[in-house]
C-alpha positions in Angstrom: -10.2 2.1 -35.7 -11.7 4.9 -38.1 -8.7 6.2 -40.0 -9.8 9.9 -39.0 -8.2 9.0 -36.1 -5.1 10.1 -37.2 -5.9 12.8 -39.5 -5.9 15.6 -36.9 -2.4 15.2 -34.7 0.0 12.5 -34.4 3.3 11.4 -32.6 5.6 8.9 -33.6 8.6 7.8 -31.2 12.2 6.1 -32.4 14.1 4.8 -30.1 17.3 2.3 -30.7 16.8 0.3 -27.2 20.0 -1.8 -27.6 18.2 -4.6 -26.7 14.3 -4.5 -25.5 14.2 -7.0 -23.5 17.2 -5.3 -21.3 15.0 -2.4 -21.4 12.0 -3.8 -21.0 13.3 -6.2 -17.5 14.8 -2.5 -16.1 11.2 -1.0 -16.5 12.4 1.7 -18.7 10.0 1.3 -22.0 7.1 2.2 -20.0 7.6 5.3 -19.2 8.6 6.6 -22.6 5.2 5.6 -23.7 3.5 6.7 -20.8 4.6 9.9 -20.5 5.1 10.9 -24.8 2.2 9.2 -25.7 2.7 8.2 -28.9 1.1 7.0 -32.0 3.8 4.6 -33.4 6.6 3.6 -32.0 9.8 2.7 -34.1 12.7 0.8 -32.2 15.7 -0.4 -33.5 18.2 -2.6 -32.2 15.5 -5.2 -30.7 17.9 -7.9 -30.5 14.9 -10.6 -30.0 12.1 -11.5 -32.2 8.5 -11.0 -30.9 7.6 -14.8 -29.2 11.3 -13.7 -27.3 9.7 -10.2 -26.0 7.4 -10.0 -22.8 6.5 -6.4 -23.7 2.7 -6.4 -23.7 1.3 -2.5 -24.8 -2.5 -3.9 -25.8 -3.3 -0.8 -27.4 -0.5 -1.2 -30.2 -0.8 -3.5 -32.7 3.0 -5.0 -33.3 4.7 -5.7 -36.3 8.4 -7.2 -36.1 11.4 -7.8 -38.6 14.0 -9.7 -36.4 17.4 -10.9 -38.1 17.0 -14.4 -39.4 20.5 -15.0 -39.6 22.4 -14.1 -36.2 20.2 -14.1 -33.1 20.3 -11.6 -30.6 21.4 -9.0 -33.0 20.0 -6.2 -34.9 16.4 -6.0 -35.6 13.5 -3.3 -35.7 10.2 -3.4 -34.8 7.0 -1.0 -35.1 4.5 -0.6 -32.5 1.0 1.3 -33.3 -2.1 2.2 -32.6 -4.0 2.2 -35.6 -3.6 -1.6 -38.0 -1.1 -0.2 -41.4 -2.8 -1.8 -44.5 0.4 -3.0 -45.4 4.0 -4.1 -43.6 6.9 -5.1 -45.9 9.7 -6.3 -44.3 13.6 -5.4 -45.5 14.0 -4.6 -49.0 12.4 -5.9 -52.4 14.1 -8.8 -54.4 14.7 -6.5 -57.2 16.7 -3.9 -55.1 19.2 -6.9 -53.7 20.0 -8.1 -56.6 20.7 -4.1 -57.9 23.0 -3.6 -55.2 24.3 -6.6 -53.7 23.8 -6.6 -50.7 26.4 -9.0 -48.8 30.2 -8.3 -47.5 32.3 -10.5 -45.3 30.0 -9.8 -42.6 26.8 -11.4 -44.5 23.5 -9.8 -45.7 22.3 -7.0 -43.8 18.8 -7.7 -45.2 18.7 -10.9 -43.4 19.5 -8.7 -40.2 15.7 -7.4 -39.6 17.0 -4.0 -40.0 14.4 -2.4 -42.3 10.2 -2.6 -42.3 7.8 0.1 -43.2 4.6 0.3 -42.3 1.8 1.8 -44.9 -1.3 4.1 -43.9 -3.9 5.3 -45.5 -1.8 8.8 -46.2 2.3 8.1 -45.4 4.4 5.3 -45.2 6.3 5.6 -42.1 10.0 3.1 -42.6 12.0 2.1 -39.3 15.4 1.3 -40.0 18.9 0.2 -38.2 21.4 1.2 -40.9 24.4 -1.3 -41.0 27.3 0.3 -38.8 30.7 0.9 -40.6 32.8 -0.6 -38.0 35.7 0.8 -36.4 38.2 -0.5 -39.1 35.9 0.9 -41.9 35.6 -3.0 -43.1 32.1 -2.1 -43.9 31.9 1.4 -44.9 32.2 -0.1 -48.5 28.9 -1.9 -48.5 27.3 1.0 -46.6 28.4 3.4 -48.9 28.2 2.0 -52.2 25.5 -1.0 -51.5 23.5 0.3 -48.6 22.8 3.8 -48.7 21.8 3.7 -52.7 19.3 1.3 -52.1 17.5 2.9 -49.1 17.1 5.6 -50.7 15.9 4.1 -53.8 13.5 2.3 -51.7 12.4 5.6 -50.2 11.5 7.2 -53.0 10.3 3.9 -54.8 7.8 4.4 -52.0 6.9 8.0 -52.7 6.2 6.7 -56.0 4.9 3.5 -56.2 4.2 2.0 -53.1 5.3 -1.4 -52.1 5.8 -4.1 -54.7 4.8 -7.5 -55.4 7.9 -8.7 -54.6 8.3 -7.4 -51.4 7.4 -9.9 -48.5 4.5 -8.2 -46.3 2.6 -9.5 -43.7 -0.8 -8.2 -44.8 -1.8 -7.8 -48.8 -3.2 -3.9 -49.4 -3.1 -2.2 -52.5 -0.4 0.5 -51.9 0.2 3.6 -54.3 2.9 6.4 -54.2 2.7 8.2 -50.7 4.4 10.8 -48.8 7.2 9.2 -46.7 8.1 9.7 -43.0 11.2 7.8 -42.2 13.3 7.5 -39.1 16.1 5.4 -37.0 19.6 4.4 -36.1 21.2 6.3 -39.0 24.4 5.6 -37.8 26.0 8.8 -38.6 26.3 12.1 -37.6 25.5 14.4 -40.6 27.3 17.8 -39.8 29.9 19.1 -37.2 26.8 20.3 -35.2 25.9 17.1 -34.9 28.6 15.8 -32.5 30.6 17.2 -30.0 34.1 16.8 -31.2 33.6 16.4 -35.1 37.6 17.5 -35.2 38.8 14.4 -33.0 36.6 12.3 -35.4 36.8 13.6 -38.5 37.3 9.4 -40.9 36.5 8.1 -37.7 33.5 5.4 -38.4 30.0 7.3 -38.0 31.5 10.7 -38.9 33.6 9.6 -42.3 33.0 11.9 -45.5 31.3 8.6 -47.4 28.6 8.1 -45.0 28.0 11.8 -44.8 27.5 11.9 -48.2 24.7 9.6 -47.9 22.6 11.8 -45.6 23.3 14.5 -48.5 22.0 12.5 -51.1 18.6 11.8 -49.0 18.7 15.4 -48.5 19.0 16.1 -52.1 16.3 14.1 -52.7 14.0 16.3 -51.2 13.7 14.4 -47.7 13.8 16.9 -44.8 16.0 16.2 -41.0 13.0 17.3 -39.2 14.9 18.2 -35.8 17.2 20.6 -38.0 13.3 22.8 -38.8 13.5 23.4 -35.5 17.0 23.4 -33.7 20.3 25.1 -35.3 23.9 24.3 -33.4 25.7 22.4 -31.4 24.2 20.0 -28.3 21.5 18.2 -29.6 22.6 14.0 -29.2 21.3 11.1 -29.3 23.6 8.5 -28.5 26.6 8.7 -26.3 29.2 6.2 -25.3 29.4 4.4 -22.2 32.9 5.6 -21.2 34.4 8.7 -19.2 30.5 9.5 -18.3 29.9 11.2 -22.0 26.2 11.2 -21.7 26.5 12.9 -17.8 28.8 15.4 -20.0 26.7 15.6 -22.9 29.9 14.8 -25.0 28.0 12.9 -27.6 26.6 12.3 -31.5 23.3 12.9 -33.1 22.7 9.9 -34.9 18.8 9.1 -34.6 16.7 11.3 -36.8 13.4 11.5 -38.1 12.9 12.5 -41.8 9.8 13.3 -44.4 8.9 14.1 -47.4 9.3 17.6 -48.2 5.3 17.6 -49.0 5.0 16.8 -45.3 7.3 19.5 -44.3 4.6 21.8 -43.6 2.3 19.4 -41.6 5.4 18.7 -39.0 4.7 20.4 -35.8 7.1 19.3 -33.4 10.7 17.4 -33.4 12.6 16.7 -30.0 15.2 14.6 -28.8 14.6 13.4 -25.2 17.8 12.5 -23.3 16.1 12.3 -19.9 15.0 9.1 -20.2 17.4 5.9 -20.1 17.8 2.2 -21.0 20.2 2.5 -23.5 23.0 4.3 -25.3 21.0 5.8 -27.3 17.4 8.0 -25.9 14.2 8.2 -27.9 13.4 11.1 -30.3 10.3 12.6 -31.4 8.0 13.4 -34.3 4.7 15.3 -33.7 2.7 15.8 -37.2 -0.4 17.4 -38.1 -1.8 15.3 -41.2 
């Protein structure tokens, strides 16, 4: 496919789907791509790895990073139109040996939970960031491990590209780019961002560690595309399956799409669409001119 193709507009979906094959048998994936029509497709939370998935979209090209260590677990997955010239899977030798990446819990690299896909113009990077647990047992490695070495990895990208360390299913020869990132970030960033931020203020999700994080991609010139576009309270993206939270809207932004701020410009369009189901979590959108 000419690479014009996505020169002129272009939509990218997340979606954490809490397991796609559960989606997938309730007939609930198709519709999100039927009717939003997009691009790429970023899921988190796969739970399978791609010989385990019926899903069958022929005009996506399908690029996988399941966890190698528990099965049924984690995982992300990229969907698109157009082939990437690269796909590097989890993070490069040289940042897990940096940041030592391994708690009680194991090593969330092995857990599928990053790839990145490169085009000709823009990576675009679809992760499922480690959860801190209830108990905060792994807030440490998130805070102090994790969240440095995303973001080095993010703005190794915007740099450099991909490095020769870093497994990848097809061999390109990558350069700095511009870098749209989104996903399961696991956190709500601000007290707009859920509805009770009072009730969980050092509650897991909503602690003043993982926070930080988001304020350090911030800081590094990344920009929470929905925020361009919507100020407040009532915007979620994930609600819990008790006391009917979602039917209430009593819930947590936590899926987000970010870019580099020389994108910033070229982003027309950022939405969150809780009308469809499947999972805990509903897809959000990116639209970009490029």
């Amino acid at each position: 496919m000419n690479a014009a193709w996505y020169r002129i507009n272009m939509k990218l979906v997340s979606w954490n789907v809490n397991g796609i094959r559960s989606v997938h048998k309730k007939g609930l994936l198709a519709p999100v791509i039927e009717t939003l029509k997009p691009d790429i497709v970023c899921l988190q939370e796969t739970k399978a790895g791609q010989h385990q998935s019926e899903v069958d979209l022929p005009e996506y090209e399908e690029y996988w990073n399941s966890s190698s260590g528990r099965k049924g677990y984690a995982g992300t997955a990229i969907f698109s139109k157009i082939k990437p010239l690269s796909v590097i899977l989890g993070f490069p030798e040289e940042l897990l040996k940096k940041y030592k990446l391994k708690d009680e819990y194991g090593d969330p690299n092995t857990e599928g939970r990053v790839i990145a896909a490169e085009y000709e113009d823009f990576f675009v990077v679809n992760v499922y960031t480690p959860n801190a647990k209830p108990d905060l047992s792994r807030l440490t490695l998130r805070h102090k491990h994790w969240d440095p070495a995303f973001l080095e990895f993010l703005k190794q990208l915007e740099k450099n590209g991909s490095t020769p360390s870093t497994s990848s299913w097809q061999t390109g020869s990558p350069h700095g780019k511009p870098v749209i990132f989104c996903g399961d970030l696991n956190v709500a960033h601000t007290p707009d961002d859920l509805a009770h931020p009072e009730a969980n203020e050092g509650e897991h999700g909503y602690t003043k560690e993982e926070r930080e994080g988001i304020d350090a991609i911030i800081k590094a010139g990344f920009i929470d595309t929905f925020r361009e576009f919507k100020k407040g309270k009532g915007f979620y993206s994930w609600w819990s399956n008790f006391s009917n939270a979602r039917g209430r809207n009593i819930g947590w932004r936590i899926d987000y799409f970010f870019v580099s701020k020389v994108l910033a410009k070229k982003v027309k369009k950022a939405e969150i669409h809780p009308e469809f189901y499947g999972s805990d979590h509903c897809p959000i959108l990116l639209e970009l001119d490029i």
